[in-house]
C-alpha positions in Angstrom: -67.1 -103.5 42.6 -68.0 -106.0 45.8 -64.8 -104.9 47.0 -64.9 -100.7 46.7 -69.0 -101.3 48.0 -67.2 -103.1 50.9 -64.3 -100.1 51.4 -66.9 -97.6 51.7 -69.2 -99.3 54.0 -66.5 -99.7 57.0 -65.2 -96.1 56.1 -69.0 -94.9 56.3 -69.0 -97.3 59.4 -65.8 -95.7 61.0 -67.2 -92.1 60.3 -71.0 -93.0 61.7 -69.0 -94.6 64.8 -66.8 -91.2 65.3 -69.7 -88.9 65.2 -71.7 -90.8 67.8 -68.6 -90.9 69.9 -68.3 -87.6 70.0 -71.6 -86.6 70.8 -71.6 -89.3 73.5 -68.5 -88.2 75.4 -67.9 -84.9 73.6 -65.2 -83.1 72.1 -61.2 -84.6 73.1 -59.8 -82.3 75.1 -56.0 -81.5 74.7 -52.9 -82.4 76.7 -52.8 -78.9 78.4 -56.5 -79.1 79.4 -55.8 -81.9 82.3 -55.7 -79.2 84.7 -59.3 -78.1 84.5 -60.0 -81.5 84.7 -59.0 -81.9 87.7 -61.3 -82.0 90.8 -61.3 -78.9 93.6 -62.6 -79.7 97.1 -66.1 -78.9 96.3 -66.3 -81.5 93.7 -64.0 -83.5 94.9 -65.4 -84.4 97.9 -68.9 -86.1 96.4 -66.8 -87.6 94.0 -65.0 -89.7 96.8 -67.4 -89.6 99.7 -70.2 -91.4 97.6 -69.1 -95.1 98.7 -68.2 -94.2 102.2 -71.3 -92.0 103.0 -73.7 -94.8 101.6 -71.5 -97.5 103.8 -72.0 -95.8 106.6 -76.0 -95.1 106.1 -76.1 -98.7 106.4 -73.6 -99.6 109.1 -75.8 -99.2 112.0 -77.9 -101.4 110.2 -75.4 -104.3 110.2 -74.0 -104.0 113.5 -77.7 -104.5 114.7 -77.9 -107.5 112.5 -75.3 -108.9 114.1 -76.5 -108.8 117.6 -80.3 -108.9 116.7 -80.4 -112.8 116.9 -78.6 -113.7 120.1 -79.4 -110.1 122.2 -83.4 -108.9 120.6 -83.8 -105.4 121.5 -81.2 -105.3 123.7 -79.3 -105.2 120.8 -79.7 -101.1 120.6 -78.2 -100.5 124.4 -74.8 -101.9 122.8 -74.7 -99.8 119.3 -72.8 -97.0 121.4 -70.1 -99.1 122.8 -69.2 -100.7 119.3 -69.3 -97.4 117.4 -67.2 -95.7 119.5 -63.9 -98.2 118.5 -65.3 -97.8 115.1 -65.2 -94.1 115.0 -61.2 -94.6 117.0 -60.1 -96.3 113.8 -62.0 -94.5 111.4 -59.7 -91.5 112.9 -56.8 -93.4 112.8 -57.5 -94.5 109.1 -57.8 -91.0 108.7 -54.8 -89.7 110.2 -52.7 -92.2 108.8 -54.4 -91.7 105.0 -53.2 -88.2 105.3 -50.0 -88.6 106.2 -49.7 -91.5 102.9 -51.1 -88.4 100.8 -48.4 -86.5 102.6 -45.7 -88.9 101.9 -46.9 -90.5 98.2 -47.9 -87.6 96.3 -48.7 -89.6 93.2 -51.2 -91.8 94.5 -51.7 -95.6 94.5 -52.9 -95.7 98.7 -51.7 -99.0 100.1 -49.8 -100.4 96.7 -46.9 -98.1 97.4 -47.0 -98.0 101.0 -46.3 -101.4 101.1 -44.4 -101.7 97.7 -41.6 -99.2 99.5 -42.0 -100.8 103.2 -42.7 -104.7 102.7 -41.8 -105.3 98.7 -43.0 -106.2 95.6 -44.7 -109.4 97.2 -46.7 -107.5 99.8 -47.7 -104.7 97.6 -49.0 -106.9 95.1 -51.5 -107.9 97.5 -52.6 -104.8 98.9 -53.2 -103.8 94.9 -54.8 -107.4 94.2 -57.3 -106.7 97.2 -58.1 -103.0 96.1 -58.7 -104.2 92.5 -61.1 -106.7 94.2 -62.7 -104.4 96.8 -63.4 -101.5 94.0 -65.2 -103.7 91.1 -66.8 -105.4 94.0 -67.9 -102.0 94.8 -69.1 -101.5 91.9 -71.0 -104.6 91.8 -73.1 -104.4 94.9 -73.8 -100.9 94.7 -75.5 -101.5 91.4 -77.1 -104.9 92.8 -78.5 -102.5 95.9 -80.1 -100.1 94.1 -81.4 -102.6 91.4 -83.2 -104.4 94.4 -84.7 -101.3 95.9 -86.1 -100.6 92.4 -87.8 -104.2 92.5 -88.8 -103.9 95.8 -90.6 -100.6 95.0 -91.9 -101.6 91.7 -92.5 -105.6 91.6 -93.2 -105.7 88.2 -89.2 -105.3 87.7 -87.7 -108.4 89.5 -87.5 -110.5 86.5 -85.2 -107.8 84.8 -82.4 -107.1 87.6 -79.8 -108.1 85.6 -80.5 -105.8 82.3 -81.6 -103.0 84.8 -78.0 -103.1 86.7 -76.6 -103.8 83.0 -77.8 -100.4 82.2 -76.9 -98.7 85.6 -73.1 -99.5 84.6 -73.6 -98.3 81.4 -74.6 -95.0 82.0 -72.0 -94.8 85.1 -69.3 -95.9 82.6 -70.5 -93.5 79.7 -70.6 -90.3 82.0 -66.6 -91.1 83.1 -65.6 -91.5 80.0 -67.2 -87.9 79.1 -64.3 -86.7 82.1 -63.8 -86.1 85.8 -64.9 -82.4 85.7 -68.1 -83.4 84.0 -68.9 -86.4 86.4 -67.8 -85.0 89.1 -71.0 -82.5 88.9 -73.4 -85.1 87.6 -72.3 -87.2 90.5 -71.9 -84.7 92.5 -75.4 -83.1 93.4 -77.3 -86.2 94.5 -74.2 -87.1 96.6 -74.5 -83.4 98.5 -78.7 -84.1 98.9 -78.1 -87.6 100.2 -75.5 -85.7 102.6 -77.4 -82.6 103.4 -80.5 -85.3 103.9 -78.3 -87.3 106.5 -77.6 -84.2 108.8 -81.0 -82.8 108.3 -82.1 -86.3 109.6 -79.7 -86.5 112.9 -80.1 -82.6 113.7 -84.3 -83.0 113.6 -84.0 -85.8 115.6 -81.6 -84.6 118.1 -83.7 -81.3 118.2 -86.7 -83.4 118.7 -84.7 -85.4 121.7 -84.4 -82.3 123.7 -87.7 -80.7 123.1 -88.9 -83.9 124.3 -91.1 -84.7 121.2 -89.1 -87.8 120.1 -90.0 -90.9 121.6 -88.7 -95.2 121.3 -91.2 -96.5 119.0 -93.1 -99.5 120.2 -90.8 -103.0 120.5 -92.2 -106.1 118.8 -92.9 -109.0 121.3 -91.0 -111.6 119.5 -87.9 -109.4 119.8 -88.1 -109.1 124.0 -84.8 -111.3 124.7 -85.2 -114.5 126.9 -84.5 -114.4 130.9 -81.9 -116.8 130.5 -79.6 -113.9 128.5 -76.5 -112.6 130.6 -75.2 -110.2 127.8 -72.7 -109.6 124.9 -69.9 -112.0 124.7 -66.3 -111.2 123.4 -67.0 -113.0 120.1 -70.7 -111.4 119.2 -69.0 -107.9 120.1 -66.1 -108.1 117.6 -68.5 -110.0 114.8 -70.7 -106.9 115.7 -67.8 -104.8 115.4 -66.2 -106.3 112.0 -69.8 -105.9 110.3 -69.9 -102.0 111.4 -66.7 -101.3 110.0 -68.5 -101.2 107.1 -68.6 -97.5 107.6 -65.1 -97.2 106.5 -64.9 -98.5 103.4 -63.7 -95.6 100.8 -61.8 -93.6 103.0 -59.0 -95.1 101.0 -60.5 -94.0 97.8 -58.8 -90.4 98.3 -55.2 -91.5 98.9 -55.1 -93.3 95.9 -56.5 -91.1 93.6 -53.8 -88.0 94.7 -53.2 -86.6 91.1 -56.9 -86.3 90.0 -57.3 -83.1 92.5 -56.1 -79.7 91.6 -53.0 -78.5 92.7 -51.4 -78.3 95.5 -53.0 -81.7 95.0 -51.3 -83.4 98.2 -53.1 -80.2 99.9 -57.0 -80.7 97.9 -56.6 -84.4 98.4 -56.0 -83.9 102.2 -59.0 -81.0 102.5 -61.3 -83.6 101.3 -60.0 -86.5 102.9 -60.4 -85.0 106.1 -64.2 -83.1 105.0 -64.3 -86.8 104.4 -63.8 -88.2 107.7 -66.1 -85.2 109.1 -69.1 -86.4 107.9 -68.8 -89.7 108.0 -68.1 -89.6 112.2 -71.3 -87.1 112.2 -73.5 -89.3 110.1 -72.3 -92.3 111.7 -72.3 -90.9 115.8 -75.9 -89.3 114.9 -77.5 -92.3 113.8 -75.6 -94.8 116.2 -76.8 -92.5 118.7 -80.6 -92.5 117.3 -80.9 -95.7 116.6 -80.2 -96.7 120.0 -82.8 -94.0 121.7 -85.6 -94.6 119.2 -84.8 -98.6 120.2 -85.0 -99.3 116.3 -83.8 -102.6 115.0 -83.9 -104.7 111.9 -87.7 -105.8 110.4 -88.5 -107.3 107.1 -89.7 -105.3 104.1 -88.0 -102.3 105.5 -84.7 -100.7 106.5 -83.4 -99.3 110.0 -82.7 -95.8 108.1 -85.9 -95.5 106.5 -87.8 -95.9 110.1 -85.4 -93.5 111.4 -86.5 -91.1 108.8 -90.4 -92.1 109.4 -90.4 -91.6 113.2 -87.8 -88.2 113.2 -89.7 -86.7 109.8 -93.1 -87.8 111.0 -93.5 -88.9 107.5 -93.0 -85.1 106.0 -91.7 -84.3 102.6 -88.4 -84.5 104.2 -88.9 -88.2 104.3 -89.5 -89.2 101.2 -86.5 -87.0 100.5 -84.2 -89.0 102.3 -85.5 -92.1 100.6 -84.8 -91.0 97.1 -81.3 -89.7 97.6 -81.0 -93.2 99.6 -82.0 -94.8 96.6 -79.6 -92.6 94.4 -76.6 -92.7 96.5 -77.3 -96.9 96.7 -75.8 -96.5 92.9 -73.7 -93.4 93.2 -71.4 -95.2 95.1 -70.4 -97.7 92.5 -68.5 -93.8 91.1 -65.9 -94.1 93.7 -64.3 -97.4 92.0 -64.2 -95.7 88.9 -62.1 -92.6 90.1 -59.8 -94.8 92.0 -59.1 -98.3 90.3 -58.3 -96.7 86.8 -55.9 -94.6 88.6 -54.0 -97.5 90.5 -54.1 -99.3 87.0 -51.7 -96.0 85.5 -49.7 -96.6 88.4 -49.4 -100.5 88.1 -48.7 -99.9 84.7 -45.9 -98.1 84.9 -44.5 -100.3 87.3 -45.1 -102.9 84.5 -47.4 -105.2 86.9 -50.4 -105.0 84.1 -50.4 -104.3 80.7 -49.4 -100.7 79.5 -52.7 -99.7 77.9 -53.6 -98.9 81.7 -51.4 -96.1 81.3 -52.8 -94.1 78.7 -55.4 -91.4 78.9 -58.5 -91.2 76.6 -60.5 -88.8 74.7 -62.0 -86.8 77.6 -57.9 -87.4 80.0 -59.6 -90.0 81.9 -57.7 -93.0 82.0 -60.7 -94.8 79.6 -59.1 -98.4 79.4 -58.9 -98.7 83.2 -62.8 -97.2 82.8 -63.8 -100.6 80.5 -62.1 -103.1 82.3 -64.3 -102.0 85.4 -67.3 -102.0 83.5 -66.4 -105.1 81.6 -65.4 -107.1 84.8 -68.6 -105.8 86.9 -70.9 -106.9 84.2 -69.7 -109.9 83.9 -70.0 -110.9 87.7 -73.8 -109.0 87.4 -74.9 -111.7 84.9 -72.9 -114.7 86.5 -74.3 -113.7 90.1 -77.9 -112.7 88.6 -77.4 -109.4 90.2 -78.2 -111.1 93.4 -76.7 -108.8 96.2 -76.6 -111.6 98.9 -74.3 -113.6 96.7 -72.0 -111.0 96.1 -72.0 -109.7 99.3 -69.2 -112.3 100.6 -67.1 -111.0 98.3 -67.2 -107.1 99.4 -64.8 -105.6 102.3 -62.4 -108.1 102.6 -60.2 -106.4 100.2 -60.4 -103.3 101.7 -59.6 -104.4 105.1 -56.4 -106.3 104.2 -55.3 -102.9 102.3 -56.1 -101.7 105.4 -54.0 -103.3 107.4 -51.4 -103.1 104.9 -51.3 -99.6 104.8 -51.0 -99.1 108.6 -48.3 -102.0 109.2 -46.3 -100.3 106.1 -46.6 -97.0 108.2 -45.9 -98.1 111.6 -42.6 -99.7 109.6 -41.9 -96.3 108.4 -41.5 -94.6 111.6 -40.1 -96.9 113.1 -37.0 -97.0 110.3 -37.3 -92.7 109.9 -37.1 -92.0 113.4 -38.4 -88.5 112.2 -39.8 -86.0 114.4 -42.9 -87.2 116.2 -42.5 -90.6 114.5 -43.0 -92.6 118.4 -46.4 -91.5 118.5 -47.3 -91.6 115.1 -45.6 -95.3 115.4 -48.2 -95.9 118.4 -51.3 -94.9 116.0 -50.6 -96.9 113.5 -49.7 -100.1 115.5 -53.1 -99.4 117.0 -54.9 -98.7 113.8 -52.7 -102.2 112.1 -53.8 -104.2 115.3 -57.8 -103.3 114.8 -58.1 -103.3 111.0 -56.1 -106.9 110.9 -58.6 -108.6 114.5 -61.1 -107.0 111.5 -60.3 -109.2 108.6 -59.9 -111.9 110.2 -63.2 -111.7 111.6 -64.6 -110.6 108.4 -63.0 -113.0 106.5 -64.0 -116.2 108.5 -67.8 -114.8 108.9 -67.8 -114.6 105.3 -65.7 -118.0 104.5 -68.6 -120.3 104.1 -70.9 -117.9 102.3 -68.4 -117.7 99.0 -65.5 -115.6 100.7 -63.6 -118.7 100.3 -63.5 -118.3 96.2 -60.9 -114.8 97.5 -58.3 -117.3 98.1 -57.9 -118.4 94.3 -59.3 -114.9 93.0 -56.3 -112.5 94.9 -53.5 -115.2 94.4 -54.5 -115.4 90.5 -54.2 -111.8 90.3 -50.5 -111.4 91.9 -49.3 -113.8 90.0 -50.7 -112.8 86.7 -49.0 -109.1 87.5 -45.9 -111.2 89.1 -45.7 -113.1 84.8 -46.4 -109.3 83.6 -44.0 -107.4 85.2 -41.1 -110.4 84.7 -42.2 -110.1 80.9 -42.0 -106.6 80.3 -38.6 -106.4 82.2 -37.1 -109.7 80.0 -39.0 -108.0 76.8 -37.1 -104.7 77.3 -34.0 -105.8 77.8 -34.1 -108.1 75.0 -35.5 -105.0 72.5 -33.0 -102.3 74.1 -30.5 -100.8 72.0 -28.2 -100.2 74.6 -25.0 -102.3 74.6 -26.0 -103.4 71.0 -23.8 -102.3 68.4 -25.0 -101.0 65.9 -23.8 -99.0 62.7 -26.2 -97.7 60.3 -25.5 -98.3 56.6 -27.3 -96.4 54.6 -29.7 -98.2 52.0 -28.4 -99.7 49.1 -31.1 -100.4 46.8 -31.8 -99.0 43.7 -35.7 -98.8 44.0 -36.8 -95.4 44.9 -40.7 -96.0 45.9 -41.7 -94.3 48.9 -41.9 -96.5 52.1 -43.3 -94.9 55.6 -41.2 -96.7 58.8 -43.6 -96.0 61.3 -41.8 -96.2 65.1 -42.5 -95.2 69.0 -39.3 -95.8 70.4 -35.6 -97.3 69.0 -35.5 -100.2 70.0 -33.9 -103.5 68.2 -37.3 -104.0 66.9 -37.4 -101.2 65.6 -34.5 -101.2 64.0 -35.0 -104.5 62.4 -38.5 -102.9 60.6 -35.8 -100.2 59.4 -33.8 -102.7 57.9 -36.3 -104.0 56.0 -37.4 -100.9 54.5 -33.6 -100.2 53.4 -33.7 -103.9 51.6 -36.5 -102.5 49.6 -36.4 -99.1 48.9 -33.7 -96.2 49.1 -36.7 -93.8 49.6 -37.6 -93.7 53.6 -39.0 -91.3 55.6 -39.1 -92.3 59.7 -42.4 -91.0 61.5 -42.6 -90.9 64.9 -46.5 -90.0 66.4 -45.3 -88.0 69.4 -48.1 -88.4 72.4 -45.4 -88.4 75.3 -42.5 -85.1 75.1 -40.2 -87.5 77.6 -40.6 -90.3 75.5 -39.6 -88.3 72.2 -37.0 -86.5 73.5 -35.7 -90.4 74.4 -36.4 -91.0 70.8 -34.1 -88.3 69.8 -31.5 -88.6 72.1 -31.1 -91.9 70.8 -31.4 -91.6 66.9 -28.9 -88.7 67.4 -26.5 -90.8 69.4 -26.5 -93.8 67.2 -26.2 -91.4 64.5 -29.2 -93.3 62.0 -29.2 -91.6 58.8 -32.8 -91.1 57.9 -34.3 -88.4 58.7 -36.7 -88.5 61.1 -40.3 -86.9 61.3 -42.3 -86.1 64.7 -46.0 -85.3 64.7 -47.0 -83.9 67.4 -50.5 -84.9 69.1 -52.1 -83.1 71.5 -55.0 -85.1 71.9 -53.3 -88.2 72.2 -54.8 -89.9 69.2 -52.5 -92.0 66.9 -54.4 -93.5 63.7 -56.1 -89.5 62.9 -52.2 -87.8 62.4 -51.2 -91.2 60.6 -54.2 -91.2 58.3 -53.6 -87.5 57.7 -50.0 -88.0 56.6 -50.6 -91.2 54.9 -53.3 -89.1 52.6 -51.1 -85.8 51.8 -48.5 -88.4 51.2 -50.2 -90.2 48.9 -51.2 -87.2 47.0 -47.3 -86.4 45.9 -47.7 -90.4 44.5 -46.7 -90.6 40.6 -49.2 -93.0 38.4 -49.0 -96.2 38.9 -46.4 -95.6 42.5 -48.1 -97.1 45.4 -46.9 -96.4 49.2 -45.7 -98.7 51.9 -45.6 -98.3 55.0 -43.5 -100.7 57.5 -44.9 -101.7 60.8 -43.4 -103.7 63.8 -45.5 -106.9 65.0 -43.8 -108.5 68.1 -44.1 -112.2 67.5 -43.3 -115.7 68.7 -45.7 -115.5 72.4 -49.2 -116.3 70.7 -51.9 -115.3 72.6 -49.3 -113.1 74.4 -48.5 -110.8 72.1 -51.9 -109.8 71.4 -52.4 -108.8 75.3 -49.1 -107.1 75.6 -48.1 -105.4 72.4 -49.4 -104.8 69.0 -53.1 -103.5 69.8 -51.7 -100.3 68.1 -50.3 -101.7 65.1 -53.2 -103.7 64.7 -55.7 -100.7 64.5 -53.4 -98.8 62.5 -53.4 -101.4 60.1 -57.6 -101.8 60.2 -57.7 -98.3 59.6 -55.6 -98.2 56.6 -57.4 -100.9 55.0 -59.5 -98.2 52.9 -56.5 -96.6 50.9 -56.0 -98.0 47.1 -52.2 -97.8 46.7 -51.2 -98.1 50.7 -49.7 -101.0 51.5 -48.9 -102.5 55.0 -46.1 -104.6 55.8 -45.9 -106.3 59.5 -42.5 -107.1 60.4 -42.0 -109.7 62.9 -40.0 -109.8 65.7 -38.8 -112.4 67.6 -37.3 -110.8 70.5 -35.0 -113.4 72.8 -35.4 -113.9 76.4 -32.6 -112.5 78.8 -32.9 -115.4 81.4 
């Protein structure tokens, strides 16, 4: 009685839990739905313009910082000179990013630049840094706008850390619901914080000429002393580094290719360059106000928001910009989880991390690659106390050595084509390889001694925990292929007739070992194959027919890409036809013999297939082990 009471609570459990997932993300959308999933220009362009355009509202800001201590209010009279270098290799990142999304139509940015120009090795890095740079991202974007909230209301310091929590978690819940849906939620406050920007630089420049606009009053402590000359070589490229700033997610486009519509290579490009647009008007206009109104860094507020005091006169327009500043502070954290879920399909395929990456979810979002973001960035908000100082260190190093990278692996692409054009586009890329690496290197070393340092264990750890998962995957499917392995199925000769369900994804010698067991026990088999993948069935049949097995063999097809809901279905119609007192097995593979292994590489399915299961009286599961040996 304990027992059924038990049964009926997880089932009740298990139904509870798929009602509230449903009316949290919605209903799963099918296979053939993807492409009204996918993001147009209009939507698009929020979607991946949300870390770059709140980078840049801030970069003015930190190239001032920068000079502020050693030049005072002089400071301002050199913001021109170092934006304009900033605005040459923002074109350049530009020009070079379209012709990746040109050249590498399915995505992945500076992974498969490099992964086709330098090698595994190299490419590895550039996807080690981007997997930094976009949880990072994610991180201090929530931090931000957690600190403006405390700043604004006091009485919420003490809870930073469960306010970010909570940011994440509503970030995370609204991508799981799909890109078409976030992309629109996202989407509007990204377009105000935009519009806000240009309304901003257009007043101002409007007030400029009509000769309303005037340099508000210096502070005394910030005249510089007599004995300054002026801006060395070394303050100018610290200066410049800590500007670049601005650039950070114009990558975010070239690596998230297939989530636009098609012509995708075309949307992608449309944005990418609607992209660069803006950001050289957002930055130019306040680089260039900044400088005329003489405004520079003072405590308890923000060069941007006495911009918008002294252009706005303190209007509605304002406190307008200030809460879509606010907004766009957490927006930006959306960016990582458009583009990181999508490298992790890509690295999965390539077998540098494990396959689960590749899968899509409920809503055709890639959900797993959705967690681990949320999952990771948690973790480093509660380690960190959502302190944005301390994770600061951490942020743009990445994204500068993909950077770099990327336009090294370009340059080397030319240069081996010889294609049309390819001197000159050689000469941009060199230039743009040549100021995005003097840029890591000076961001890197400003950054050493403030906890950039902890980058040198963190990136190395994560190529060489893709290097172990791509050498297992390789030495596990060569050791499971059926190919070369001869084989010749002998048909079952017990003399038990009890039903018994062989439940397979692929033939493979694992596989084929769990069928062997079922023909020990039984003469009564039926092979079902959950089809979620038409390329990987047809494999399935091309195989079974080639090696000639003589069971027959069942496909389900699954539009939705669920698993355990067409299982549970058969297993219950199934168990209808039982006689009294017949009970039904059904034979599962476990890979086995790489502990803790195993359980990060394979048998996650089998594992919830056999949970969910649990409920059914006369069902029983059988987990056959197998010890697969190591080619080398």
């Amino acid at each position: 009685m304990g027992l059924e009471r038990s049964l009926l609570s997880k089932e009740g459990f298990m139904s509870v839990f798929s009602v509230l997932k449903r009316i949290i993300l919605g209903n799963a959308l099918k296979d053939d739905q993807l492409k009204s999933e996918k993001l147009s220009s209009l939507w698009g362009l929020p979607i991946m313009a949300s870390d770059a355009v709140s980078s840049v509202a801030y970069a003015v800001e930190e190239i001032l910082i920068a000079l502020l201590p050693v030049l005072g209010i002089l400071s301002v009279r050199y913001v021109g000179w170092i934006s304009l270098p900033i605005v040459l290799l923002l074109l350049i990142l530009v020009f070079s990013y379209s012709q990746i999304i040109n050249h590498y139509p399915n995505g992945g940015g500076a992974y498969v630049v490099s992964r086709e120009n330098f090698g595994n090795k190299t490419s590895l890095l550039a996807a080690s840094c981007l997997i930094v740079d976009y949880i990072m991202t994610v991180t201090v974007s929530v931090s931000s706008s957690t600190a403006a909230i405390a700043a604004a209301f006091p009485v919420f310091e003490s809870h930073k850390v469960i306010i970010s929590l909570i940011s994440i978690l509503l970030i995370t819940l609204v991508n799981l619901r799909g890109m078409s849906e976030s992309s629109k939620i996202f989407g509007i406050p990204t377009y105000a914080f935009i519009f806000s920007m240009i309304a901003l630089i257009i007043t101002g420049f409007l007030g400029i000429f009509a000769g309303t606009l005037h340099p508000v009053i210096t502070p005394p402590n910030l005249v510089p002393k007599s004995t300054l000359e002026g801006i060395t070589w070394i303050l100018f490229l610290t200066a410049f580094s800590s500007g670049c700033t601005a650039l950070t997610g114009v990558e975010a486009v070239s690596n998230a290719i297939p989530s636009f519509k098609e012509p995708s290579q075309k949307t992608a490009k449309h944005v990418l360059f609607m992209l660069g647009a803006i950001i050289v008007f957002i930055f130019s206009g306040t680089s260039f106000l900044s400088s005329f109104l003489k405004i520079v860094p003072i405590s308890g507020t923000t060069v941007l928001s006495q911009m918008g005091k002294v252009v706005f006169k303190g209007g509605i327009m304002f406190y307008i910009l200030q809460f879509t500043t606010s907004l766009i502070l957490i927006l930006a954290a959306n960016t990582a989880y458009n583009g990181l879920p999508i490298l992790f399909s890509i690295l999965a395929k390539d077998k540098y991390v494990p396959r689960q990456f590749s899968h899509r979810g409920t809503k055709l979002s890639f959900s797993n690659g959705i967690m681990f973001i949320s999952i990771i960035a948690c973790i480093l908000i509660i380690i960190f106390n959502s302190d944005t100082h301390k994770l600061l260190p951490f942020y743009s190093v990445g994204v500068f050595v993909s950077f770099t990278v990327s336009q090294f692996g370009m340059f080397i692409k030319w240069s081996r084509s010889e294609e049309k054009g390819w001197k000159y586009k050689a000469a941009i890329n060199g230039l743009g390889a040549v100021m995005t690496c003097i840029g890591t290197v000076v961001v890197f070393t400003t950054k050493f001694l403030h906890g950039a340092w902890m980058l040198l264990f963190a990136i190395p750890t994560l190529m060489i925990f893709m290097s172990y998962t791509h050498k297992h995957y390789v030495e596990f499917l060569k050791g499971t292929s059926i190919w070369g392995y001869d084989y010749n199925y002998v048909p079952s000769k017990s003399r038990n007739d009890f039903p018994c369900i062989v439940l397979i994804s692929s033939l493979t010698n694992a596989s084929l070992k769990t069928l062997e067991y079922a023909k020990k026990i039984t003469s009564n088999i039926t092979v079902l194959h959950i089809s979620t993948s038409h390329e990987k069935t047809q494999d399935l049949k091309h195989k079974w027919n080639t090696f000639k097995i003589g069971v027959p063999l069942t496909i389900i097809d699954t539009p939705y890409r669920d698993i355990l809901t067409p299982i549970e279905e058969f297993i219950s119609e199934f168990q209808k036809k039982l006689k009294k007192g017949e009970s039904l097995t059904l034979a599962l593979t476990r890979i086995s013999g790489n502990g803790w292994k195993d359980a990060i590489f394979h048998n996650q399915t089998t594992f919830f297939i056999q949970r969910k299961l649990q409920k059914y009286e006369n069902v029983a599961t059988v987990l056959v082990p197998y010890f697969y040996k190591k080619t080398s």
